[in-house]
Backbone as XML, in Angstrom:
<?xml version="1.0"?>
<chain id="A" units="angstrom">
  <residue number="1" name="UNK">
    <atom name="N" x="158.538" y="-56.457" z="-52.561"/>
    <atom name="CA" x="157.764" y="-55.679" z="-51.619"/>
    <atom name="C" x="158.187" y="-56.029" z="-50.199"/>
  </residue>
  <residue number="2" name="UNK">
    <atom name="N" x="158.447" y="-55.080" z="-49.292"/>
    <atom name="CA" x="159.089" y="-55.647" z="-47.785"/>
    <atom name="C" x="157.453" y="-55.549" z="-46.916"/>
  </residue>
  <residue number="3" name="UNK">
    <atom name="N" x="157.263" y="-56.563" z="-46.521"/>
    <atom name="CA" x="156.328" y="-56.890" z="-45.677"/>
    <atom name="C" x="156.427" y="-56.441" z="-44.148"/>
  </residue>
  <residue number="4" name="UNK">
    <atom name="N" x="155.341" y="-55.708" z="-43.267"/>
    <atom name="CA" x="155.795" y="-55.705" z="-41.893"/>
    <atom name="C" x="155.753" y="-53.941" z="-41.742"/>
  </residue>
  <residue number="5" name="UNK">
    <atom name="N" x="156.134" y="-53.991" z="-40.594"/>
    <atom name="CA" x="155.946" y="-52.445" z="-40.008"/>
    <atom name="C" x="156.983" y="-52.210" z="-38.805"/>
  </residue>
  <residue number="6" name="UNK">
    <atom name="N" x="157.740" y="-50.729" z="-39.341"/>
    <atom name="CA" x="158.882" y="-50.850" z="-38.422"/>
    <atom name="C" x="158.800" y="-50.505" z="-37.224"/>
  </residue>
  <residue number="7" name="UNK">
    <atom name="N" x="157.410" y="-50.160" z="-36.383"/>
    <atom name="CA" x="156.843" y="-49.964" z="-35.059"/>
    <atom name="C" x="155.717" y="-50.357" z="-34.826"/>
  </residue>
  <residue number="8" name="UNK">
    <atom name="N" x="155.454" y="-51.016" z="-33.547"/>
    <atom name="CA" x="154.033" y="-51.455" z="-32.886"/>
    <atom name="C" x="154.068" y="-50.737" z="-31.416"/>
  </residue>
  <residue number="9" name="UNK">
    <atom name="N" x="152.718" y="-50.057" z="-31.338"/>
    <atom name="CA" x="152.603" y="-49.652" z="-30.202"/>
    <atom name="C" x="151.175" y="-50.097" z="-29.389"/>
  </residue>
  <residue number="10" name="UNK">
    <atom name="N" x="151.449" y="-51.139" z="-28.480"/>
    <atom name="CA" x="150.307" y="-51.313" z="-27.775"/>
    <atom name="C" x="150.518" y="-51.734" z="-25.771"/>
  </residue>
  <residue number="11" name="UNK">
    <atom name="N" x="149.345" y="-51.757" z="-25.208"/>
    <atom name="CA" x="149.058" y="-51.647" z="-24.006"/>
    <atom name="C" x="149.572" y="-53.580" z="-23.398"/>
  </residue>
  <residue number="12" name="UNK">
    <atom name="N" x="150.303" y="-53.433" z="-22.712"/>
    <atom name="CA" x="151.077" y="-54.810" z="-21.626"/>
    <atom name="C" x="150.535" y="-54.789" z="-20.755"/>
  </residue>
  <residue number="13" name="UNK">
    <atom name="N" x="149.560" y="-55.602" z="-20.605"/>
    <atom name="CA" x="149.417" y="-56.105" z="-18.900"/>
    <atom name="C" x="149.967" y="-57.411" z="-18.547"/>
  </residue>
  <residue number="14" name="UNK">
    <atom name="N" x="150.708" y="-56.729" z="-17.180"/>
    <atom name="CA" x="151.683" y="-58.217" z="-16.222"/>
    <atom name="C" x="150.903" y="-59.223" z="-16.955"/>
  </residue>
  <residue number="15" name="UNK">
    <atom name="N" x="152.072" y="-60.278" z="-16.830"/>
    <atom name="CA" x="151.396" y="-61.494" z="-16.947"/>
    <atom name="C" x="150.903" y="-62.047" z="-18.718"/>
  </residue>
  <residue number="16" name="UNK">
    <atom name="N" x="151.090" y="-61.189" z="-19.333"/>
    <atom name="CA" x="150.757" y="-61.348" z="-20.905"/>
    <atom name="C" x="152.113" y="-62.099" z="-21.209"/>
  </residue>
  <residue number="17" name="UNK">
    <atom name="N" x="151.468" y="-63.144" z="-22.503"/>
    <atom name="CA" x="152.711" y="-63.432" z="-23.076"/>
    <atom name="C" x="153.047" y="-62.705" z="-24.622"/>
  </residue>
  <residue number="18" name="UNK">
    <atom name="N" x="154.091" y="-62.606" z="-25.034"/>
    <atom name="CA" x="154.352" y="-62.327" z="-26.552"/>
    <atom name="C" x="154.892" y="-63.391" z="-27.094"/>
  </residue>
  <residue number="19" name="UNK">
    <atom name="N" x="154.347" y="-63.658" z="-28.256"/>
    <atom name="CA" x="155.005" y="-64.367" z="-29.386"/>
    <atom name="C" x="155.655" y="-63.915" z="-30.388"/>
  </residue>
  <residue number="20" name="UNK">
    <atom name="N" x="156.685" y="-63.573" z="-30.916"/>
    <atom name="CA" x="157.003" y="-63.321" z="-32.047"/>
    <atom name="C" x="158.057" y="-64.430" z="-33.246"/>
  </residue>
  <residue number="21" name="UNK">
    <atom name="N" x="157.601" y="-64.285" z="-34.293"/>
    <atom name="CA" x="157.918" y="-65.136" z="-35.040"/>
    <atom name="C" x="158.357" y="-64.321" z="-36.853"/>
  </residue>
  <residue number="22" name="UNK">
    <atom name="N" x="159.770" y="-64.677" z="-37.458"/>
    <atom name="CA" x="160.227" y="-64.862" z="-38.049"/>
    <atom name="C" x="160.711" y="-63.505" z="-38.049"/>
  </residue>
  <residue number="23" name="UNK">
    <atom name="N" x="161.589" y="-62.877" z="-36.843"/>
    <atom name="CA" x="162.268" y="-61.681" z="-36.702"/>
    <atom name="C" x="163.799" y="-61.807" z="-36.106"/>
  </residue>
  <residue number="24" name="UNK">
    <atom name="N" x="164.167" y="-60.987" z="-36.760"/>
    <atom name="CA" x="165.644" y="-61.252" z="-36.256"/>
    <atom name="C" x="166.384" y="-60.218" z="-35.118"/>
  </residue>
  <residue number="25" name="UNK">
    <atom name="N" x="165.058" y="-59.458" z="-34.892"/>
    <atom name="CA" x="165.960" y="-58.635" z="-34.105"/>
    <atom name="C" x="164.413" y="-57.754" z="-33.437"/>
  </residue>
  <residue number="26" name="UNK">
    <atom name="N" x="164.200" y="-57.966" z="-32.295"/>
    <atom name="CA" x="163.485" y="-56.947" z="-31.622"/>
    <atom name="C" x="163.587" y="-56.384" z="-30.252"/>
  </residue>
  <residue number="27" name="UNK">
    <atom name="N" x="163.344" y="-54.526" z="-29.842"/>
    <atom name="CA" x="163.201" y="-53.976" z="-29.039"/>
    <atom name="C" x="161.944" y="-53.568" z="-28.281"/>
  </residue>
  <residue number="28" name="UNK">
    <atom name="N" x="162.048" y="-53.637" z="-27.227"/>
    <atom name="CA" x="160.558" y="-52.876" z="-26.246"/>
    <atom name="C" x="160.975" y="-51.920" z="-25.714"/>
  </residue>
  <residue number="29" name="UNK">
    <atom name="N" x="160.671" y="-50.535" z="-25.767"/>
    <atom name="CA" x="160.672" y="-49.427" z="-25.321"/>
    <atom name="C" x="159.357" y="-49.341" z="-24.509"/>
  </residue>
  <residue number="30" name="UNK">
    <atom name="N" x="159.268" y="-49.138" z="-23.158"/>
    <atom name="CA" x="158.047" y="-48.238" z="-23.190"/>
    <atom name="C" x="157.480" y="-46.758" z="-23.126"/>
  </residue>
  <residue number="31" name="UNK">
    <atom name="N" x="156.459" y="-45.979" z="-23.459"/>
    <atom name="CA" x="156.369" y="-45.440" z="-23.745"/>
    <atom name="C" x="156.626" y="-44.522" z="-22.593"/>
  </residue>
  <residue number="32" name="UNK">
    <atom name="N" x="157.047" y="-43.341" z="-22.065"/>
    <atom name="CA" x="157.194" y="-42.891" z="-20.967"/>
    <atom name="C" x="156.641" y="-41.101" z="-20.895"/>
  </residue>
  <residue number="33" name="UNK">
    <atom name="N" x="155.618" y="-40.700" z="-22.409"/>
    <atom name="CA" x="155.286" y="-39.666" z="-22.380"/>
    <atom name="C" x="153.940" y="-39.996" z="-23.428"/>
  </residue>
  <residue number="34" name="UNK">
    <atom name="N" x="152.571" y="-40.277" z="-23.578"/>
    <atom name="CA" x="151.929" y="-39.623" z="-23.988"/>
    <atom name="C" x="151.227" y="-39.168" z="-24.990"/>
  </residue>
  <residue number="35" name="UNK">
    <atom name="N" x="151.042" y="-38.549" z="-26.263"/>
    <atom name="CA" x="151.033" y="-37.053" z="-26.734"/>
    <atom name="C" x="149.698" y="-37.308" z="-27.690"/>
  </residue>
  <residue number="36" name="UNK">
    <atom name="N" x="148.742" y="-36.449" z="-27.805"/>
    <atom name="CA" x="147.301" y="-36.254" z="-28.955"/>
    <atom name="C" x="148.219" y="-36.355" z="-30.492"/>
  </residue>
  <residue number="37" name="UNK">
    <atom name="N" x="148.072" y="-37.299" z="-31.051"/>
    <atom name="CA" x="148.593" y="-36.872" z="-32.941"/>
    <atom name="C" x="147.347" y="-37.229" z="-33.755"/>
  </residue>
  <residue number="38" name="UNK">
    <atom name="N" x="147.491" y="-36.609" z="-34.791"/>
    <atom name="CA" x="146.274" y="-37.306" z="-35.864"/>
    <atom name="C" x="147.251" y="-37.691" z="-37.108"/>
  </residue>
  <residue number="39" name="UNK">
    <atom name="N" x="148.259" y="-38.497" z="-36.242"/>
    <atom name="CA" x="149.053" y="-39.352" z="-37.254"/>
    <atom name="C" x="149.333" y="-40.739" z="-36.352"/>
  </residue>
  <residue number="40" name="UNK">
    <atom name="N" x="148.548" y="-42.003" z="-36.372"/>
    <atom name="CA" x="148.546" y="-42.934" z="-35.409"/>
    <atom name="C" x="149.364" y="-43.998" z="-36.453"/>
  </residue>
  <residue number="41" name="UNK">
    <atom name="N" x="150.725" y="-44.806" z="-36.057"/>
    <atom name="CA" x="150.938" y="-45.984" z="-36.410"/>
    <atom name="C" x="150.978" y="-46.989" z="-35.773"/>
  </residue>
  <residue number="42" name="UNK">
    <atom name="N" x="151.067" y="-47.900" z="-36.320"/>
    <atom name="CA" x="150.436" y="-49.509" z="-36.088"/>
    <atom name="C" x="150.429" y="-49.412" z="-35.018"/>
  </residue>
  <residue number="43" name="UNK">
    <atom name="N" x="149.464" y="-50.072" z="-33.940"/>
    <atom name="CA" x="148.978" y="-50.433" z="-32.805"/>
    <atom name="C" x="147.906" y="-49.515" z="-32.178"/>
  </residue>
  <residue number="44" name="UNK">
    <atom name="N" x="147.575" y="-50.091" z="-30.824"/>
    <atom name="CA" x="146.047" y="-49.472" z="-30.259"/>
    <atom name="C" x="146.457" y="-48.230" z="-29.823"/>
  </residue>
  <residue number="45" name="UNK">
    <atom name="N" x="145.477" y="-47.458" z="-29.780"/>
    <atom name="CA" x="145.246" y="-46.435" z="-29.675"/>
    <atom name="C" x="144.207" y="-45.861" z="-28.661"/>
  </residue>
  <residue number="46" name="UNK">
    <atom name="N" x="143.746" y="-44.819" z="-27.679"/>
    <atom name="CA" x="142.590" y="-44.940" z="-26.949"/>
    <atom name="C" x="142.102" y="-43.316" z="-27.490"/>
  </residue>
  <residue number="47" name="UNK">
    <atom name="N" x="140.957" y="-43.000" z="-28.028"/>
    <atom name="CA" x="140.597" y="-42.122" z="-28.297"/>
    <atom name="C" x="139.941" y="-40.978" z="-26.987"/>
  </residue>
  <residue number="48" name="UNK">
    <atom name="N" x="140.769" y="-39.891" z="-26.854"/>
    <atom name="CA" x="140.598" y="-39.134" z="-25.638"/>
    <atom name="C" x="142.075" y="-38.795" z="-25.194"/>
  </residue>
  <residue number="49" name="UNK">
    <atom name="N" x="143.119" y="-39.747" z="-25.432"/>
    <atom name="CA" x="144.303" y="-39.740" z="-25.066"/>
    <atom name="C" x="145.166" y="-39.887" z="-26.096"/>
  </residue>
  <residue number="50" name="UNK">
    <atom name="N" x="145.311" y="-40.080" z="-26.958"/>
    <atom name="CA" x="146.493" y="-40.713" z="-28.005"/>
    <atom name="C" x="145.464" y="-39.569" z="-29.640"/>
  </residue>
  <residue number="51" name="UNK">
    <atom name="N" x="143.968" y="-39.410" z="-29.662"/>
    <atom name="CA" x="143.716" y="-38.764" z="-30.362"/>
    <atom name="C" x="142.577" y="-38.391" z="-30.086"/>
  </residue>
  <residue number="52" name="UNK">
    <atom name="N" x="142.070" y="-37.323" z="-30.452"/>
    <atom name="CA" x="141.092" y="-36.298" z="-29.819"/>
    <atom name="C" x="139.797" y="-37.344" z="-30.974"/>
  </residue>
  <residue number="53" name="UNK">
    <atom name="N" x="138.862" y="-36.970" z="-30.063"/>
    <atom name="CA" x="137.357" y="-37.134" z="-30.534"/>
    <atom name="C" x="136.734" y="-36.329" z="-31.461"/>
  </residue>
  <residue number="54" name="UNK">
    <atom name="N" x="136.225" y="-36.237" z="-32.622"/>
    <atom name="CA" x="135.904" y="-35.936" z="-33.525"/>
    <atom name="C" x="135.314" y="-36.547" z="-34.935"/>
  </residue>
  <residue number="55" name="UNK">
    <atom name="N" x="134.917" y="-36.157" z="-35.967"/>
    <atom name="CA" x="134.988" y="-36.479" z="-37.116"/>
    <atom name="C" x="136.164" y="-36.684" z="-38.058"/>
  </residue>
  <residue number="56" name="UNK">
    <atom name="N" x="136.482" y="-37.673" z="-38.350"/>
    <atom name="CA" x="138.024" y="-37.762" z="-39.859"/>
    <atom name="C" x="137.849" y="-37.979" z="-40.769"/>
  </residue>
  <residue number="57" name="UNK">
    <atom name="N" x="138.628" y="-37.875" z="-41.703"/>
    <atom name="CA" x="138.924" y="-39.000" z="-43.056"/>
    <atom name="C" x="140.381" y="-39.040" z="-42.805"/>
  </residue>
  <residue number="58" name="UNK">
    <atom name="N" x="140.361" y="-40.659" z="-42.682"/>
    <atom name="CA" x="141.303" y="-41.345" z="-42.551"/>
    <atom name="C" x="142.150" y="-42.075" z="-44.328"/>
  </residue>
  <residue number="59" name="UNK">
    <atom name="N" x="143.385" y="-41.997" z="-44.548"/>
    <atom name="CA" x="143.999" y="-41.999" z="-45.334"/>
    <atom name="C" x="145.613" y="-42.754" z="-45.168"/>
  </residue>
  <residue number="60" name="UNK">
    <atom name="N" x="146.326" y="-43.684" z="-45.721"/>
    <atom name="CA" x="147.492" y="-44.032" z="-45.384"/>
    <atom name="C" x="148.501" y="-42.800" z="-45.622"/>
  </residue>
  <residue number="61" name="UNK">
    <atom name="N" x="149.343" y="-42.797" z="-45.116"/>
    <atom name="CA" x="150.326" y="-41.736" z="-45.292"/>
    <atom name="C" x="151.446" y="-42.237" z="-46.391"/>
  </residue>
  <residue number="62" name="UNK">
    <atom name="N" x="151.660" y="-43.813" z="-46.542"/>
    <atom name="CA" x="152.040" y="-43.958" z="-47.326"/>
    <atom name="C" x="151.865" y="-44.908" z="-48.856"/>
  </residue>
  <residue number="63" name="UNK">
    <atom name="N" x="152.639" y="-45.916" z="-48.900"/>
    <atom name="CA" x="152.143" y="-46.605" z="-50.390"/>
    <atom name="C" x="151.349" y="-48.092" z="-50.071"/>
  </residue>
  <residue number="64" name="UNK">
    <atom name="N" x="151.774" y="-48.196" z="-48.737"/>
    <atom name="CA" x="151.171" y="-49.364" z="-48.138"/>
    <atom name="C" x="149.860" y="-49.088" z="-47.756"/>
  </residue>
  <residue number="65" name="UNK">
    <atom name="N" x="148.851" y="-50.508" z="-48.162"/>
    <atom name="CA" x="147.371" y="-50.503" z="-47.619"/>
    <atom name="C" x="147.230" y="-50.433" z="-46.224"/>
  </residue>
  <residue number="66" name="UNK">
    <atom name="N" x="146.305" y="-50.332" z="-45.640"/>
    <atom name="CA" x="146.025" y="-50.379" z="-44.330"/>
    <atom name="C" x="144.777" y="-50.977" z="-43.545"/>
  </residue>
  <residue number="67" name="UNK">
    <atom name="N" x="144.622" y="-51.121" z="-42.766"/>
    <atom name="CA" x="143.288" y="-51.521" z="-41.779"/>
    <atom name="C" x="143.419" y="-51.009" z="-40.622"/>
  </residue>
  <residue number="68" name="UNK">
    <atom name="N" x="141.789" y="-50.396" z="-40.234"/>
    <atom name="CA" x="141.667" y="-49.884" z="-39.458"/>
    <atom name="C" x="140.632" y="-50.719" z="-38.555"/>
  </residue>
  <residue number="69" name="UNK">
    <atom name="N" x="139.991" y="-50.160" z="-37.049"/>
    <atom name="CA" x="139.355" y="-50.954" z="-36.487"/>
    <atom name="C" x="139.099" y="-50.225" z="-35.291"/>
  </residue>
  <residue number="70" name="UNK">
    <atom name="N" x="138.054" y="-49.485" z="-34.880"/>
    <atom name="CA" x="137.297" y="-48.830" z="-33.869"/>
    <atom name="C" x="136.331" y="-49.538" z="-33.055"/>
  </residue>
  <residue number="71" name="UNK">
    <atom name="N" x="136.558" y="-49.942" z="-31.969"/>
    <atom name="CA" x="136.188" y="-50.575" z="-30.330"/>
    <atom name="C" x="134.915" y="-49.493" z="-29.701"/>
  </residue>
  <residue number="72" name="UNK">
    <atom name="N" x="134.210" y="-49.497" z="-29.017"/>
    <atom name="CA" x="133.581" y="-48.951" z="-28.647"/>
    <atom name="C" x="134.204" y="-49.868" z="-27.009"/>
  </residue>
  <residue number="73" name="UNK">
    <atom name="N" x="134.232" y="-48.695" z="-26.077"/>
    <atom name="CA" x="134.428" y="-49.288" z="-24.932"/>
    <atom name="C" x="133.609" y="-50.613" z="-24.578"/>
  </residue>
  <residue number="74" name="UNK">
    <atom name="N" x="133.998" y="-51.438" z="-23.904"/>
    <atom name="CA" x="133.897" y="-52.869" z="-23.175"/>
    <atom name="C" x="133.346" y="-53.880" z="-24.856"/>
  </residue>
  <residue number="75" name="UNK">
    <atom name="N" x="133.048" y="-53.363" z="-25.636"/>
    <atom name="CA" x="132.856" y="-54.038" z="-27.090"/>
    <atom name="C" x="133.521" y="-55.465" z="-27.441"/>
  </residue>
  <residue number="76" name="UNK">
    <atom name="N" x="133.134" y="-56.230" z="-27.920"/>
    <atom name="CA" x="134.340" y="-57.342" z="-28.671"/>
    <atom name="C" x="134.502" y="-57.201" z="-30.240"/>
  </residue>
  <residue number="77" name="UNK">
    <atom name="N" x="133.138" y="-56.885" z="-30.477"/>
    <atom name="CA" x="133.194" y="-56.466" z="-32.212"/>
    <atom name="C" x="133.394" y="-55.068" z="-32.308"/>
  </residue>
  <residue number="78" name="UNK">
    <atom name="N" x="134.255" y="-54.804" z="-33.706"/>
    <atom name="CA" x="134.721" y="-53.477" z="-34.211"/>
    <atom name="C" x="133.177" y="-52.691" z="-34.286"/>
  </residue>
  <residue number="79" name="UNK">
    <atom name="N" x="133.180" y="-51.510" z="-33.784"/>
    <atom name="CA" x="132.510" y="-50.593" z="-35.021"/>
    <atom name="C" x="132.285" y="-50.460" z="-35.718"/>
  </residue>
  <residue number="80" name="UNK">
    <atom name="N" x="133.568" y="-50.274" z="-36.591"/>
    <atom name="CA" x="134.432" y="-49.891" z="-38.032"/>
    <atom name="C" x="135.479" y="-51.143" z="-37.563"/>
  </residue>
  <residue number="81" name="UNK">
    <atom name="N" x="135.816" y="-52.005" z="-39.159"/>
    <atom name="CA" x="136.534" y="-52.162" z="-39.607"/>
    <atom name="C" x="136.565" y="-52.053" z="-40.988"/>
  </residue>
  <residue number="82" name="UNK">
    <atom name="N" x="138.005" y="-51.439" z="-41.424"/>
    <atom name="CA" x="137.914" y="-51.541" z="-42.790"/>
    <atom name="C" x="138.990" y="-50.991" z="-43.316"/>
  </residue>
  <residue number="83" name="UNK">
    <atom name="N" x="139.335" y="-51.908" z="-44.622"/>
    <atom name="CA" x="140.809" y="-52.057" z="-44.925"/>
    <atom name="C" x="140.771" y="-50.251" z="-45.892"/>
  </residue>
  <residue number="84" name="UNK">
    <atom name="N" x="142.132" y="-49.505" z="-45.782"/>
    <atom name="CA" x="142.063" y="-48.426" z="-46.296"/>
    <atom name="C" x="143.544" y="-48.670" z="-47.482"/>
  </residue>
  <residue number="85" name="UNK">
    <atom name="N" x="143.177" y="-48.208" z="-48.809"/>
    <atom name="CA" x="144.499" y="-48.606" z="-49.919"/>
    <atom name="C" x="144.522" y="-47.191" z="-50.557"/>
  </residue>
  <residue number="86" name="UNK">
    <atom name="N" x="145.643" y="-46.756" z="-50.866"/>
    <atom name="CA" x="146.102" y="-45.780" z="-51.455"/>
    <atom name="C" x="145.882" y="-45.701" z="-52.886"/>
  </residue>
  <residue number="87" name="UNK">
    <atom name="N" x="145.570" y="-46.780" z="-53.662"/>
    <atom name="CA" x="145.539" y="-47.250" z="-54.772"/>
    <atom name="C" x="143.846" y="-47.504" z="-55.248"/>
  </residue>
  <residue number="88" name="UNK">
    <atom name="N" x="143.514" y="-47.785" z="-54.027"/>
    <atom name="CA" x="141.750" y="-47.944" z="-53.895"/>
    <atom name="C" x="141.578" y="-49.464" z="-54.491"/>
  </residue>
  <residue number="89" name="UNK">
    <atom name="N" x="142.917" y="-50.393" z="-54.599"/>
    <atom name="CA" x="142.276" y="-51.900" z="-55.202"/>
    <atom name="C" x="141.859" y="-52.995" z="-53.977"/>
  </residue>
  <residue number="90" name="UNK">
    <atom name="N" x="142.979" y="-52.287" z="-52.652"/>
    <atom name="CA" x="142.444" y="-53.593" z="-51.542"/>
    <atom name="C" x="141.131" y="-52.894" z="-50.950"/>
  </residue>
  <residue number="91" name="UNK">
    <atom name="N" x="140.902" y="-51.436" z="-50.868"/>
    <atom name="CA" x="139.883" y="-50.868" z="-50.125"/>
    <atom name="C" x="139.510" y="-49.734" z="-50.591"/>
  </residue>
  <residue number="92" name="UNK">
    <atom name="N" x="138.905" y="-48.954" z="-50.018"/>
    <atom name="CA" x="138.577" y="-47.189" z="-50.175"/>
    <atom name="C" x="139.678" y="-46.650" z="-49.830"/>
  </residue>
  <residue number="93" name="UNK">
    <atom name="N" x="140.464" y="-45.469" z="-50.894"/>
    <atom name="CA" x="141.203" y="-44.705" z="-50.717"/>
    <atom name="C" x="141.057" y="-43.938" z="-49.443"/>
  </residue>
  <residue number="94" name="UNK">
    <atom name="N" x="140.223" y="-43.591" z="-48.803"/>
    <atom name="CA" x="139.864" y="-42.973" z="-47.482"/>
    <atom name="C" x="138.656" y="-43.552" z="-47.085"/>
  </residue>
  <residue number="95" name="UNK">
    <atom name="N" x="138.435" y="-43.096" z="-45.589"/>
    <atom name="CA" x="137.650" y="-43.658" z="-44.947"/>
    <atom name="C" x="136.950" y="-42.072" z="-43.823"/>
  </residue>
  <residue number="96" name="UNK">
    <atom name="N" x="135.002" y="-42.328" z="-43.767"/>
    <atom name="CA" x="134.928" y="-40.873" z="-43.164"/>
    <atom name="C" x="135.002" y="-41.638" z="-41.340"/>
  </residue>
  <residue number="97" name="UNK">
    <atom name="N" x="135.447" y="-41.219" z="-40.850"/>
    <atom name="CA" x="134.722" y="-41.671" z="-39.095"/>
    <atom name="C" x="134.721" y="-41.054" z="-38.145"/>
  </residue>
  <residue number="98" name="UNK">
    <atom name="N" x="134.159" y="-41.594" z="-37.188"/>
    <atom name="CA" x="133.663" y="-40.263" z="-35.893"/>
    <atom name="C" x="134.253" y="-41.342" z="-34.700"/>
  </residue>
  <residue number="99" name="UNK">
    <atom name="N" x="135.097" y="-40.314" z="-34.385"/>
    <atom name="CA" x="136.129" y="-41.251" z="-33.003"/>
    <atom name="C" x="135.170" y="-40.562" z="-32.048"/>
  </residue>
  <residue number="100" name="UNK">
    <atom name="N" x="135.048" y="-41.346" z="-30.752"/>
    <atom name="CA" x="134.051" y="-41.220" z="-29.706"/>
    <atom name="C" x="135.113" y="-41.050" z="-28.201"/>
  </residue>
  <residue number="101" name="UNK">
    <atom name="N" x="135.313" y="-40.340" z="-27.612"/>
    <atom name="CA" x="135.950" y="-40.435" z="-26.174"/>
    <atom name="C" x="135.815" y="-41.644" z="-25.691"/>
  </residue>
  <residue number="102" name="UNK">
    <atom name="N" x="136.716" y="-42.797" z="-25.167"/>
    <atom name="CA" x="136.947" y="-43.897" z="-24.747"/>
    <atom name="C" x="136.746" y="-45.140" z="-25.793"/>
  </residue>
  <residue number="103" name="UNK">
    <atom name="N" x="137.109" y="-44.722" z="-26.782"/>
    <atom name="CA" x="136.642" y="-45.950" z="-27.893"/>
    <atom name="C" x="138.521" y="-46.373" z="-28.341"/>
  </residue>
  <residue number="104" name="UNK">
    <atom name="N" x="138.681" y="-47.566" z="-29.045"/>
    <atom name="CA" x="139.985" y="-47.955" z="-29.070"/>
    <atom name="C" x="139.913" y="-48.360" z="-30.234"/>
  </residue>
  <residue number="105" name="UNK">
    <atom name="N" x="140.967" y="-47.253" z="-31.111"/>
    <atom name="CA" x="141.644" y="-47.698" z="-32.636"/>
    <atom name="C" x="142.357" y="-48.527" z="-32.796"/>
  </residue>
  <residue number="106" name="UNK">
    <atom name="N" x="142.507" y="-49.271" z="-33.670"/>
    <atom name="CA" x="143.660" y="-49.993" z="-33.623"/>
    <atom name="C" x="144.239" y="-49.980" z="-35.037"/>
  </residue>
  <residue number="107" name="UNK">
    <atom name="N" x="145.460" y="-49.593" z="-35.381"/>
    <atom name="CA" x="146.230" y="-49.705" z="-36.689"/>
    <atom name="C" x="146.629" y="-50.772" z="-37.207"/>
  </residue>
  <residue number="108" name="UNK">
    <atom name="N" x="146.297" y="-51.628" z="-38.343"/>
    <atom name="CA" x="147.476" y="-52.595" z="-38.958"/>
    <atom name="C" x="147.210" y="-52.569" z="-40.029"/>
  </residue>
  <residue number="109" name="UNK">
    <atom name="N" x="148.753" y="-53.347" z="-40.281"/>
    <atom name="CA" x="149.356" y="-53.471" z="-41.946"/>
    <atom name="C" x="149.908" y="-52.319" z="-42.388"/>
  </residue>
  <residue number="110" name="UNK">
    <atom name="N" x="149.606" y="-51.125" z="-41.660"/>
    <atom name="CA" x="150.350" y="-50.082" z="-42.371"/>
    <atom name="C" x="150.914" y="-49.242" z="-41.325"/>
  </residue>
  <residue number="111" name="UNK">
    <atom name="N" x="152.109" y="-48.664" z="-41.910"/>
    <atom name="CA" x="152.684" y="-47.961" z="-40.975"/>
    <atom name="C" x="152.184" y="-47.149" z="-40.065"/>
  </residue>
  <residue number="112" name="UNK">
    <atom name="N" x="151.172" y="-46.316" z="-41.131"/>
    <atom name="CA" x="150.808" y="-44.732" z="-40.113"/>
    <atom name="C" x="149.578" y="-44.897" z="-41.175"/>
  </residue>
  <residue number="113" name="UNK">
    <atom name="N" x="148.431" y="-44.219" z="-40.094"/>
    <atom name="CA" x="147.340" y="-43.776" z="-40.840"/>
    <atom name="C" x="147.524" y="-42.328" z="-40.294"/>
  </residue>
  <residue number="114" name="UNK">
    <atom name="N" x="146.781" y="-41.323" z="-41.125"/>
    <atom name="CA" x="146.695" y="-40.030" z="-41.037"/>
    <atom name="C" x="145.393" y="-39.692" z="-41.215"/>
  </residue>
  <residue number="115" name="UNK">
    <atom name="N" x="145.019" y="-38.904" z="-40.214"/>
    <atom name="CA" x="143.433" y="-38.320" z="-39.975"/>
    <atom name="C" x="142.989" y="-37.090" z="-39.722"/>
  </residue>
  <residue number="116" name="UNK">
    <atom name="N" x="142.809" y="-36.853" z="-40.565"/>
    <atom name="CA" x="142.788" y="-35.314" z="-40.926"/>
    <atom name="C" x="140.831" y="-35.057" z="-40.459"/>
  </residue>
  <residue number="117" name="UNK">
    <atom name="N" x="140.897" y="-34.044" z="-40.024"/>
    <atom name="CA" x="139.895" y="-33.467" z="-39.327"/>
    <atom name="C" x="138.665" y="-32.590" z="-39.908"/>
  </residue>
  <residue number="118" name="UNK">
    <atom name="N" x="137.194" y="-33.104" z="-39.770"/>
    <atom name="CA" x="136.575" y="-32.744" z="-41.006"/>
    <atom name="C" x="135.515" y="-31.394" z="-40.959"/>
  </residue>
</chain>
């Protein structure tokens, strides 16, 4: 089984450090456009900008499990967290949720979640 995810996308402020550990090779792009998808992979997300506000069911797109995790602005604890499996043995095959304008998703363990609109 290959462990890991072949993109992370999240927010740098000056002055942050990164750690990374047991990689042999990494790039930073930043992002220089944008765009609404209701296909988010790994990393944060801000709901209003990156994906519209609404009701979902959230689902992995692929064979890998996933976790999800919804912020409510200035928050420290999730909303929602909760692991999502295709298989339904690490979690619920889907998940229902209501993204809120200024609230912050965050993707891991799986590549892409897909959120289809209810």
């Amino acid at each position: 089984m290959e462990w890991g995810v072949p993109n992370l996308t999240l927010d740098l402020i000056e002055g942050q450090d990164i750690q990374l550990e047991g990689m042999e090779e990494t790039t930073f792009t930043p992002v220089k456009e944008r765009s609404v998808s209701n296909v988010l992979t790994t990393g944060m997300w801000e709901v209003g900008t990156d994906i519209e506000p609404g009701n979902y069911t959230v689902t992995t797109t692929g064979e890998k499990s996933g976790k999800i995790m919804v912020y409510d602005a200035g928050e420290k604890l999730p909303a929602v967290m909760d692991p999502i499996d295709p298989d339904g043995e690490l979690g619920a095959e889907s998940l229902d949720v209501e993204l809120k304008e200024g609230q912050t998703v965050i993707v891991s363990t799986s590549p892409e979640l897909s959120f289809e609109s209810k």
